[in-house]
Backbone as CSV, one residue per row, in Angstrom:
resi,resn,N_x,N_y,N_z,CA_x,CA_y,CA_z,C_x,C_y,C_z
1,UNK,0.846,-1.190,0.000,0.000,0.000,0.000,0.890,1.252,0.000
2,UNK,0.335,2.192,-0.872,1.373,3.219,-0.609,1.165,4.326,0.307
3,UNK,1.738,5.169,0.354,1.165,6.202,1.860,0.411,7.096,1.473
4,UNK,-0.366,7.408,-0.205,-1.289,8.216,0.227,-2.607,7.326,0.533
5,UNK,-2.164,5.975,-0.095,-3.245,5.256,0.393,-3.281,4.978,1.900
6,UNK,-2.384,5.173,2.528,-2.277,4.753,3.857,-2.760,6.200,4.512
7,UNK,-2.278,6.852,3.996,-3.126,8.414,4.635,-4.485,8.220,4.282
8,UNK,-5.445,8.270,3.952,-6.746,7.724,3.467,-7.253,6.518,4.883
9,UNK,-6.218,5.528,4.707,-6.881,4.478,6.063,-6.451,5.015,7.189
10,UNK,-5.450,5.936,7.702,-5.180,6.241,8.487,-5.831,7.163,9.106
11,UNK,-6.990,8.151,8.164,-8.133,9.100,8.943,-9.172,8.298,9.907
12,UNK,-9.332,7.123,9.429,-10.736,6.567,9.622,-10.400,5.021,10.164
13,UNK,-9.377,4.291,10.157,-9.011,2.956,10.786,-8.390,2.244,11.464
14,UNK,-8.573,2.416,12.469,-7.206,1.868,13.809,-6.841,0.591,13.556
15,UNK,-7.728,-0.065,12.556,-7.226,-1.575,12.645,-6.257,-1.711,11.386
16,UNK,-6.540,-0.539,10.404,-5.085,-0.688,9.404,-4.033,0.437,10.189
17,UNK,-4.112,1.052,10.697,-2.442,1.847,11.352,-1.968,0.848,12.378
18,UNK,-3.021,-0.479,13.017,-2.293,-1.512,13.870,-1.724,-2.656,12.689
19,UNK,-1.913,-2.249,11.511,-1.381,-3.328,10.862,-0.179,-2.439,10.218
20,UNK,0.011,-1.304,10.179,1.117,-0.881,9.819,2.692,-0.835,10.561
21,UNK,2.428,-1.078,11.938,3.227,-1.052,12.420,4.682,-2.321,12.089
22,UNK,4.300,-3.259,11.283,5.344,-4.017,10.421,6.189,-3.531,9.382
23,UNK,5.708,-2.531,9.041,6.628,-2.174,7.649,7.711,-1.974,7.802
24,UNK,8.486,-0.976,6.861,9.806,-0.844,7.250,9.924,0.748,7.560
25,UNK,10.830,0.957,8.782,11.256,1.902,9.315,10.939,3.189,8.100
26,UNK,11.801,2.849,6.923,12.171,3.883,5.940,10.694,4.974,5.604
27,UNK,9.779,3.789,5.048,8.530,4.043,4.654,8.089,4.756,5.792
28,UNK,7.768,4.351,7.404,7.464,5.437,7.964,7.815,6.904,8.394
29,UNK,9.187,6.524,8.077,10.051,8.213,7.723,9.443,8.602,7.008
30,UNK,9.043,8.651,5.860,8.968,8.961,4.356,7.463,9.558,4.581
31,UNK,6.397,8.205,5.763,5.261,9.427,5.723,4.903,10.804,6.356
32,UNK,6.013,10.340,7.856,5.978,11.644,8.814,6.393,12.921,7.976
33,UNK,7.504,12.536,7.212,7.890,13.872,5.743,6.422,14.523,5.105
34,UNK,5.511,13.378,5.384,4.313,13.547,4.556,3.499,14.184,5.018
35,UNK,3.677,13.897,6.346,2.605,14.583,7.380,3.097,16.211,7.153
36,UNK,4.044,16.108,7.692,4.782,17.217,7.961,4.064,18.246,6.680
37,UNK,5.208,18.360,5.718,4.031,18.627,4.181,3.039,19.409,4.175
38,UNK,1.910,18.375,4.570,0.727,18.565,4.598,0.564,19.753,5.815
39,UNK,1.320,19.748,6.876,0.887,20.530,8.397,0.900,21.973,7.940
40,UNK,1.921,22.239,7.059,2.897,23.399,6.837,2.256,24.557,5.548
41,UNK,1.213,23.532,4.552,1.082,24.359,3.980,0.098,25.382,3.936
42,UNK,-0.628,25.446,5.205,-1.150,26.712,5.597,-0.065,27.713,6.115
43,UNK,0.976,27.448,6.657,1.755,28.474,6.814,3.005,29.209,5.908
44,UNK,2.857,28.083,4.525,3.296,28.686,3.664,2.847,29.312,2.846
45,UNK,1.315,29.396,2.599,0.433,30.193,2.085,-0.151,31.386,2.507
46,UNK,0.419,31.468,3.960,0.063,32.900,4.859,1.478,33.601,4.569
47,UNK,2.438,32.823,4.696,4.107,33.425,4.527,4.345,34.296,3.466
48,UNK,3.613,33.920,2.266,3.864,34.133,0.714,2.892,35.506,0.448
49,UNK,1.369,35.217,1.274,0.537,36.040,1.278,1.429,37.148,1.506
50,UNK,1.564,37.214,2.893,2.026,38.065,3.964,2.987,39.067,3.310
51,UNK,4.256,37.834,2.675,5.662,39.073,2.323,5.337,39.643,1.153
52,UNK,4.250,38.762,0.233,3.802,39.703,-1.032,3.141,41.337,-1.078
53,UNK,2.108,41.135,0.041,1.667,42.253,0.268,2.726,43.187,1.081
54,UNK,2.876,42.218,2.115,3.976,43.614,2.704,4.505,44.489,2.292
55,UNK,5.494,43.891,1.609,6.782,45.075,0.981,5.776,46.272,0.018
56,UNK,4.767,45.483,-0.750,3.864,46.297,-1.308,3.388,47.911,0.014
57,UNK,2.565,47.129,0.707,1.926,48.014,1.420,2.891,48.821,2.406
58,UNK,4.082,48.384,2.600,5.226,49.173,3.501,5.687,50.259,2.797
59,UNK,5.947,50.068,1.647,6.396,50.875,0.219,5.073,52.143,-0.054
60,UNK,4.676,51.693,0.143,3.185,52.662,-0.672,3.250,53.491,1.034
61,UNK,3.248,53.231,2.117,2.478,54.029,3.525,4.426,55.047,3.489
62,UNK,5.317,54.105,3.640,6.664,54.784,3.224,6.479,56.068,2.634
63,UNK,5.853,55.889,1.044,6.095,56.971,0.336,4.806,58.142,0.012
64,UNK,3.568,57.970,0.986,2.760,58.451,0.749,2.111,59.101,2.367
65,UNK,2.495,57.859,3.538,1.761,58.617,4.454,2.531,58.166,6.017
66,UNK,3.534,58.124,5.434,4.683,58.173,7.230,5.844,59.416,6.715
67,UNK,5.751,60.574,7.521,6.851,61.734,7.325,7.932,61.100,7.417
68,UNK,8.780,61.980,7.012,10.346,62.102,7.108,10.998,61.246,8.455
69,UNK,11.662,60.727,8.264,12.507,60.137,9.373,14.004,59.834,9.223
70,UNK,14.415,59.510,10.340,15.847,59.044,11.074,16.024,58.407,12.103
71,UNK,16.857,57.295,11.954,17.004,56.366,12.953,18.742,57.033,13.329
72,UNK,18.768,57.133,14.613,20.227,57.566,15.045,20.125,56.652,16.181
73,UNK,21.621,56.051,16.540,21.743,55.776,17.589,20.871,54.717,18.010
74,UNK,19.886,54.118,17.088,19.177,52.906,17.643,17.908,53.517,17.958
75,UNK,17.434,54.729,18.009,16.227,55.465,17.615,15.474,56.190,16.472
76,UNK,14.450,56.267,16.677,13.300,56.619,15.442,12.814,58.142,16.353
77,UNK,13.074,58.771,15.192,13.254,60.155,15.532,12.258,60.711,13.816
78,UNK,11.353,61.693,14.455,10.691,62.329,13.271,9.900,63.415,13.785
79,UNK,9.295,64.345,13.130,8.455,65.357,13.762,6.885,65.330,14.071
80,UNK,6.823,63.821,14.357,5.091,63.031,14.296,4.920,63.443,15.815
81,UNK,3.995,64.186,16.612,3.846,64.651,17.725,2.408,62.865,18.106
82,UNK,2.404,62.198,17.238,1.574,61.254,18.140,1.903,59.796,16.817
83,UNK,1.030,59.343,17.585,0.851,57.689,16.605,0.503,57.516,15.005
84,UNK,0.975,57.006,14.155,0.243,56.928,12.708,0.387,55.600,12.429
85,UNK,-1.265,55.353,12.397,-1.809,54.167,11.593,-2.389,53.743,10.578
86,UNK,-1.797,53.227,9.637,-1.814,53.240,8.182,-2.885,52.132,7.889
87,UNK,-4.578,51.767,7.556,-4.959,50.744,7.229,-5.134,50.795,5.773
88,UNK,-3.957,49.439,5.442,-4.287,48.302,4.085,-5.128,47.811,4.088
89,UNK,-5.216,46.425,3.178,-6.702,45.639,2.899,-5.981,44.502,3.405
90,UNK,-4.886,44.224,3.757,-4.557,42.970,4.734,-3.433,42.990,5.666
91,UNK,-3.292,44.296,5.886,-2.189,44.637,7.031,-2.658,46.286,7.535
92,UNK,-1.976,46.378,8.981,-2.080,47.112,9.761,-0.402,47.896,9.612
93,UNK,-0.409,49.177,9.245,1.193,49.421,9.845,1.347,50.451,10.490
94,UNK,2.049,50.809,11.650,1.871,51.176,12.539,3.582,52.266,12.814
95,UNK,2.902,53.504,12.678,4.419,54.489,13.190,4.438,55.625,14.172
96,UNK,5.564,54.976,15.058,5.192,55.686,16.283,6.616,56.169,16.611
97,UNK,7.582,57.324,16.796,8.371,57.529,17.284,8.276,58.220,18.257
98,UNK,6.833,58.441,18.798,6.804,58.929,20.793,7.406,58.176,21.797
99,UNK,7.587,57.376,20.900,7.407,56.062,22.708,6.499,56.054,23.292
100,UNK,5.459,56.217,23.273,4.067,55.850,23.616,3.593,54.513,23.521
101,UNK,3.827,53.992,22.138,3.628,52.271,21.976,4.709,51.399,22.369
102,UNK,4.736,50.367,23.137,5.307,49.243,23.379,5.144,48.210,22.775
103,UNK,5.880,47.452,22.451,5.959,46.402,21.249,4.767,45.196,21.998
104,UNK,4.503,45.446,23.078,3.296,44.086,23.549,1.835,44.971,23.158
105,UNK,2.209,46.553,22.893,0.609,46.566,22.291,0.597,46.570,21.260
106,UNK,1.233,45.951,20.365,1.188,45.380,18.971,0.864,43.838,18.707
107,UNK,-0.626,43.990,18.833,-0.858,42.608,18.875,-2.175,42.181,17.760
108,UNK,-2.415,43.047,16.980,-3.161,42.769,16.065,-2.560,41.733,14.814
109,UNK,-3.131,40.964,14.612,-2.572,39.986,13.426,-2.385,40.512,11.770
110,UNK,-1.790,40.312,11.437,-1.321,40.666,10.038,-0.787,42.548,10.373
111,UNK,0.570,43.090,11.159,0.338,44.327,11.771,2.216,44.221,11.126
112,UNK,2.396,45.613,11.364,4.018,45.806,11.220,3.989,47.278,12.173
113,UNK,5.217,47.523,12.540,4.724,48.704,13.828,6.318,49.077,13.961
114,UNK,6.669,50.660,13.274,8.013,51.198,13.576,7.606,51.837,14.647
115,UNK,8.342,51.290,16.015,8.074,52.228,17.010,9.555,52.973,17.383
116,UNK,9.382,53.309,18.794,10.833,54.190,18.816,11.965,53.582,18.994
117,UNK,12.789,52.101,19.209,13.533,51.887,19.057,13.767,50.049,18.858
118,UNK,12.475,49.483,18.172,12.499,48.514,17.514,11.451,48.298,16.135
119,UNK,11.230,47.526,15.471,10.325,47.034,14.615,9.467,45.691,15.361
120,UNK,8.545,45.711,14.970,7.788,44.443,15.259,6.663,44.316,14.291
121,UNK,6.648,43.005,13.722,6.135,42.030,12.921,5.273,40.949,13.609
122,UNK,4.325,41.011,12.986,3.150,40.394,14.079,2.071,39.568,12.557
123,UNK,2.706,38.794,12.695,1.947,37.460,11.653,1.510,35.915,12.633
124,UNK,0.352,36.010,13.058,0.403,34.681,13.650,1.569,34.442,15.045
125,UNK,1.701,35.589,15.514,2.758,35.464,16.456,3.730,36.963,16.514
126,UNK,3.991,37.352,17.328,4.633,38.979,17.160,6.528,38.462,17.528
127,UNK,7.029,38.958,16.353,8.587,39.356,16.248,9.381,39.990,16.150
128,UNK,9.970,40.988,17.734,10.331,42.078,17.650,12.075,42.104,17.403
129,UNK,12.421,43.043,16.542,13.898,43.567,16.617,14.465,44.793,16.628
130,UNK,15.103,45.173,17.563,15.665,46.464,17.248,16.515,47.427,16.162
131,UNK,16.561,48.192,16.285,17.349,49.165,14.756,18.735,48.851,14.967
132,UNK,19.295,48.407,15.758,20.635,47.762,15.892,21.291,46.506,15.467
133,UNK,19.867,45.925,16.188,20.248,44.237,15.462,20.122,43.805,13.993
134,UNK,19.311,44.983,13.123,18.960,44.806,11.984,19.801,45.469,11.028
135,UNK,20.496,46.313,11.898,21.591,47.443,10.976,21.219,48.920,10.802
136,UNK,19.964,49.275,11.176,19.494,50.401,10.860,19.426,51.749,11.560
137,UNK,21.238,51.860,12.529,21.544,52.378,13.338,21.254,54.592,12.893
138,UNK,21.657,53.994,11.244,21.404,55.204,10.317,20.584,55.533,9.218
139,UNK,19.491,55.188,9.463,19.291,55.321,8.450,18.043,56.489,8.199
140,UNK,17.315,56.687,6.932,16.439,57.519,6.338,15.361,56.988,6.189
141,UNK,13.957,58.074,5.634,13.147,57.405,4.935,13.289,57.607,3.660
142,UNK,14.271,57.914,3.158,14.544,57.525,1.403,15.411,56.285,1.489
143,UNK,16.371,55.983,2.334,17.309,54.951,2.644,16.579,53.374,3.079
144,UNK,15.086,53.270,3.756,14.704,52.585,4.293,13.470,52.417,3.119
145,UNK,12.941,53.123,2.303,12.329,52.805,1.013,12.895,52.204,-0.167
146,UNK,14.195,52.590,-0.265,15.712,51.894,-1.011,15.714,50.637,-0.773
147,UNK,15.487,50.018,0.511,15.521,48.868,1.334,14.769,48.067,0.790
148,UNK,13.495,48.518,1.238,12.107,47.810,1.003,11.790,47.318,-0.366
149,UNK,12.285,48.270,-1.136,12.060,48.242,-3.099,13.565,47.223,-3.097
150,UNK,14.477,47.121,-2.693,15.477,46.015,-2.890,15.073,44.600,-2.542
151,UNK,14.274,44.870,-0.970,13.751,43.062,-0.738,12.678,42.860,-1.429
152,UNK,12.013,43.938,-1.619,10.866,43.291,-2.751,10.827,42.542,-3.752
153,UNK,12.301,43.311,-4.641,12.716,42.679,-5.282,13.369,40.959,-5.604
154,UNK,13.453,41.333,-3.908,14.359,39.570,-4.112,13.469,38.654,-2.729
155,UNK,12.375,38.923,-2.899,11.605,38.188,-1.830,11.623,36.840,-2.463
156,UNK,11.242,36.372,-4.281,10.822,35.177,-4.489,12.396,34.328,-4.491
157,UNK,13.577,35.003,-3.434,14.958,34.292,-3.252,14.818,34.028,-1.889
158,UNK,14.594,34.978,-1.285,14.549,34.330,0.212,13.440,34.222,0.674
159,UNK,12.277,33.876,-0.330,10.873,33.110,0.675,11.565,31.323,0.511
160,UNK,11.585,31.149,-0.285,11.518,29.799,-0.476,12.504,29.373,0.438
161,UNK,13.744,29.977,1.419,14.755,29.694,1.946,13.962,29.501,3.651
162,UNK,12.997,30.670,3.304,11.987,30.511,4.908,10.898,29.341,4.724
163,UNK,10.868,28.904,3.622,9.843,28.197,3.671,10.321,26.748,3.924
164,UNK,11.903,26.632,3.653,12.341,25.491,3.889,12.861,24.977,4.979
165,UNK,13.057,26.261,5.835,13.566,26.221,7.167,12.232,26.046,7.964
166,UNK,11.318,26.916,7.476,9.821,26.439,8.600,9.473,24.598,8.060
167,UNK,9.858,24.083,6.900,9.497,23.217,6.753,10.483,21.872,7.747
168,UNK,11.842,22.116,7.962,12.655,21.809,8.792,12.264,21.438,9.912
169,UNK,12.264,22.642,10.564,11.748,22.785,11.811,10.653,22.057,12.192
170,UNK,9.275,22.336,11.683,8.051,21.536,11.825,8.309,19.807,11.486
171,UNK,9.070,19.601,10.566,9.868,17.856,11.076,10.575,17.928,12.134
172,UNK,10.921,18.970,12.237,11.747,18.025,14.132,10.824,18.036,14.913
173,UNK,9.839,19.167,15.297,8.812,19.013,15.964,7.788,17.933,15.805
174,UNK,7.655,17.339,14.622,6.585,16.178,14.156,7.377,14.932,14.853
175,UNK,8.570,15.146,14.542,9.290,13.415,15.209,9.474,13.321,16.733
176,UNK,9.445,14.366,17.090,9.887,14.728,18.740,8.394,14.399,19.122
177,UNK,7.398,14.465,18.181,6.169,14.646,18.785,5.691,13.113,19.023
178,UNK,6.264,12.303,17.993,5.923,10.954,17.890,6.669,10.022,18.536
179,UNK,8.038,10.496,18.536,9.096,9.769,19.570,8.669,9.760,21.202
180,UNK,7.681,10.801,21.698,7.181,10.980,23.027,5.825,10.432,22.647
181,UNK,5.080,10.250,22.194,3.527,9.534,21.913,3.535,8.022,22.090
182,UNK,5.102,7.831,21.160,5.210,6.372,21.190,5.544,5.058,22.487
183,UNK,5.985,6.249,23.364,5.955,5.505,25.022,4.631,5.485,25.332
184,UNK,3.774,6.235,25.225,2.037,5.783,25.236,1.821,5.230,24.488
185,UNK,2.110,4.654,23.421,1.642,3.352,22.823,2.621,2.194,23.036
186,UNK,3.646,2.632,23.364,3.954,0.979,24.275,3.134,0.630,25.944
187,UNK,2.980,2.095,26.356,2.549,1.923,27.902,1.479,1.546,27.385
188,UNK,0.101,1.514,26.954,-1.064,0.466,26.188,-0.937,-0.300,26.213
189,UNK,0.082,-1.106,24.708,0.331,-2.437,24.886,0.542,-3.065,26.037
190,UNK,1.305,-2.461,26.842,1.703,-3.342,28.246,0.544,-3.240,29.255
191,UNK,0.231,-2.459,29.539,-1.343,-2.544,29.953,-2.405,-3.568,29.552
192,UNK,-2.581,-3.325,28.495,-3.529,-4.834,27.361,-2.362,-5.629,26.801
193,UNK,-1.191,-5.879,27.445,-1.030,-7.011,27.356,-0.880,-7.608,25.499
194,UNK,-0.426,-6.396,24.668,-0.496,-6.656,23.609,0.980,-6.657,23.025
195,UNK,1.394,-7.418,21.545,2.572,-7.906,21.329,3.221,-6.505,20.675
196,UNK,3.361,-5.622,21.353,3.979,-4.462,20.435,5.235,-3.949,21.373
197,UNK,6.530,-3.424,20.456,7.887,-3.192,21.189,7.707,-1.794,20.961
198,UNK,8.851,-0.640,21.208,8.708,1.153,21.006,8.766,0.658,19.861
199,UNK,9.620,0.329,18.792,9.472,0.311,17.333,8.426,0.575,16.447
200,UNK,7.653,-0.573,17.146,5.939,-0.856,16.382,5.217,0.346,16.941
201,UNK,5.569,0.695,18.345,4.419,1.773,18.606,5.101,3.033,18.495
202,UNK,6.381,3.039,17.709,6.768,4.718,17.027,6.186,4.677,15.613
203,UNK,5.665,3.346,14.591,5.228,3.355,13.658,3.618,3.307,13.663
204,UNK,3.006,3.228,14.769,1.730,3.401,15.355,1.025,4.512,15.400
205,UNK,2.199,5.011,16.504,2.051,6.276,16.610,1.928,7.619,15.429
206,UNK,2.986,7.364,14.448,3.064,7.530,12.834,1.845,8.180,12.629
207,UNK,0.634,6.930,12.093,-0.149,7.220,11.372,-1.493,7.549,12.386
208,UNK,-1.154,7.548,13.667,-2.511,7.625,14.358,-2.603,9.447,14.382
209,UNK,-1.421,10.095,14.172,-1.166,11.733,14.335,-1.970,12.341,13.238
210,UNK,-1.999,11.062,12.207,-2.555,11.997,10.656,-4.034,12.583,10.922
211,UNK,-5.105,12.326,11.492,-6.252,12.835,11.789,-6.409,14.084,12.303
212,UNK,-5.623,14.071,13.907,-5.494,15.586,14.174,-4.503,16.503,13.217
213,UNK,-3.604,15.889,12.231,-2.746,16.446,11.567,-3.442,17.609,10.818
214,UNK,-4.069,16.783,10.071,-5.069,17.498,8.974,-6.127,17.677,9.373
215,UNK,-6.667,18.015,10.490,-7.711,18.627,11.410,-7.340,20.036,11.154
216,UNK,-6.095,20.098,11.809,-5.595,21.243,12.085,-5.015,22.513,11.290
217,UNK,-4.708,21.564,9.883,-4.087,22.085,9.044,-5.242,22.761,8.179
218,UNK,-6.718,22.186,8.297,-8.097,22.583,7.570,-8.191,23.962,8.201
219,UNK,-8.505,23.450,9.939,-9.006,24.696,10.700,-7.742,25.815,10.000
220,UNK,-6.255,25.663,9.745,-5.927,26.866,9.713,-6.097,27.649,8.462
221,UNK,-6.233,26.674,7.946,-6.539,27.268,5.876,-7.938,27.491,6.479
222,UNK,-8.855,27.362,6.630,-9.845,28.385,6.994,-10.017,29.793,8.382
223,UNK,-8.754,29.870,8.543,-8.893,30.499,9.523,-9.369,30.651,10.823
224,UNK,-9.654,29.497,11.390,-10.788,29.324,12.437,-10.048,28.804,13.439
225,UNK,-9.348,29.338,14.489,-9.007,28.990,15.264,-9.708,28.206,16.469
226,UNK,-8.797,27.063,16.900,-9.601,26.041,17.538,-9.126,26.099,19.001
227,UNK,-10.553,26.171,20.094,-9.754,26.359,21.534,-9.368,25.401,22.274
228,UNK,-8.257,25.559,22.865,-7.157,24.246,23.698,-6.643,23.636,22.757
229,UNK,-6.049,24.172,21.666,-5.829,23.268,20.756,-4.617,22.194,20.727
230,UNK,-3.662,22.475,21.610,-2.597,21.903,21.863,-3.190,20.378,22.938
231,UNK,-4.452,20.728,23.631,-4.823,19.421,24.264,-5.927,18.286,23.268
232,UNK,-6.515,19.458,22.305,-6.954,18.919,21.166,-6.606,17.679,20.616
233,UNK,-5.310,17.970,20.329,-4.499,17.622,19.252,-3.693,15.868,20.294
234,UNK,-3.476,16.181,21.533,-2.955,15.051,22.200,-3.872,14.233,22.660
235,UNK,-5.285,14.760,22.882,-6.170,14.140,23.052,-6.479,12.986,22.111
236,UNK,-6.563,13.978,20.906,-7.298,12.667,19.659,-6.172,11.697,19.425
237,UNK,-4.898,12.103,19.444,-3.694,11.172,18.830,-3.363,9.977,20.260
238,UNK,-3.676,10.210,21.457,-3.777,9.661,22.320,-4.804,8.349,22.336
239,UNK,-6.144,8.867,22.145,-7.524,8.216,21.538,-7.193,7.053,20.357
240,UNK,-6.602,7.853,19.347,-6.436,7.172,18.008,-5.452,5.713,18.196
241,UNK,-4.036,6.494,18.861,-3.116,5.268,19.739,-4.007,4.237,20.473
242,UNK,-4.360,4.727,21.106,-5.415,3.429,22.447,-6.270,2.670,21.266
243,UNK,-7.100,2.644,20.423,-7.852,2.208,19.463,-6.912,1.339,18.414
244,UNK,-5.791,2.105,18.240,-4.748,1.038,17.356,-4.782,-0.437,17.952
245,UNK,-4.266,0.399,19.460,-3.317,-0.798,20.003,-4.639,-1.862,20.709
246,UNK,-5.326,-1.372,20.179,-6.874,-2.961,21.157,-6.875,-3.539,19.986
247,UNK,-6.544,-2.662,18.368,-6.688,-4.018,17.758,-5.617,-5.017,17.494
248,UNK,-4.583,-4.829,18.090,-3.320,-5.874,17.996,-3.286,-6.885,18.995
249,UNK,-2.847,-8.047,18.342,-3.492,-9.048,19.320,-2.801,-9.343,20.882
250,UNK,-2.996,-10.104,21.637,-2.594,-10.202,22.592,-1.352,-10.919,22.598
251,UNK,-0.675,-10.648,23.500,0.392,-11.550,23.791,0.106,-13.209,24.102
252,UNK,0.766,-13.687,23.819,0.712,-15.577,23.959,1.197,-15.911,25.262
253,UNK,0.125,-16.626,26.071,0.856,-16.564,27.517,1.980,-18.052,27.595
């Protein structure tokens, strides 16, 4: 069987992911790659969204409706006596050189926010850096529009470099996730008394993740965030494990 066919039995059948646990090691590498894949490409479709418009909409508020500026010394310095908030059609950007805003009240999603002595980026999670760490100890707003029209330019070079590193990452997290699941599906077996070693129940474990996998990966391509989702997600793969392992047979006394 091959694994998209096995992804297919693996939404809906504990008694074929208890029969998978024989195969060979390789093949279940090959599907967690698969899983993985599949987890990621809502966040590579927000990534792509995101930096497309950005540089767009940073460029356009840059040259049309944030004054004159200078960063000296690791500050944002301009003659704006209060806050300016720029609304796009899928971002928020935000310029503040009072010091009035703090980078934790930047918490609106899809947001970018020059405040007085960092940037913060707020996609699904807020990422702040300062004008130091980024290089922008000197710079302008003709110098920092120079910028923006340069990465624009070369975004379709370094998206795909983020997209491969988020894709990275989310495999170590997928195997770390299954390498710890899979002591609950040996602690099962030994409980019921069933013929399974960590091996069988790290390849158990495998395909029992694919349900909440692509649960999750729906809810996020639709946007709908799901609550407790982190107990969600251990709950059902927990559930799915226990259901594998009743259908494997018992040990021979």
């Amino acid at each position: 069987m091959n694994i998209f066919k096995q992804l297919i039995k693996s939404i809906h059948s504990p008694k074929h992911i208890a029969a998978f646990r024989f195969q060979g090691i390789g093949k279940t590498i090959l599907y967690i790659f698969l899983l993985t894949f599949l987890s990621v490409i809502p966040q590579v479709i927000e990534l792509t969204s995101f930096s497309t418009d950005a540089f767009h909409d940073v460029e356009d508020a840059l040259e049309h409706n944030i004054p004159s500026f200078t960063i000296k010394d690791g500050e944002l310095i301009s003659d704006s006596k209060e806050p300016i908030i720029v609304e796009k059609s899928d971002m928020t950007i935000l310029f503040d050189s009072t010091g009035d805003t703090e980078a934790a009240d930047v918490d609106e999603d899809k947001s970018i926010a020059f405040l007085k002595d960092s940037i913060v980026v707020n996609m699904s999670g807020s990422v702040e850096w300062s004008y130091s760490t980024i290089g922008a100890e000197d710079t302008t707003k003709e110098k920092a529009l120079s910028t923006v029209r340069m990465m624009d330019n070369l975004k379709w070079i370094f998206l795909p470099v983020a997209m491969v590193s988020v894709y990275l990452f989310s495999s170590a997290v997928m195997f770390l996730k299954i390498l710890i699941f899979a002591l609950i599906a040996t602690a099962f077996a030994t409980a019921m008394q069933k013929r399974v070693n960590y091996r069988q129940g790290f390849r158990v474990t495998a395909y029992a993740a694919t349900l909440s996998t692509l649960f999750f990966a729906i809810m996020e391509l639709l946007k709908t965030p799901v609550p407790a989702a982190p107990f969600v997600d251990w709950f059902v793969i927990t559930v799915i494990i226990y259901l594998s392992v009743k259908e494997i047979p018992q040990r021979k006394a």
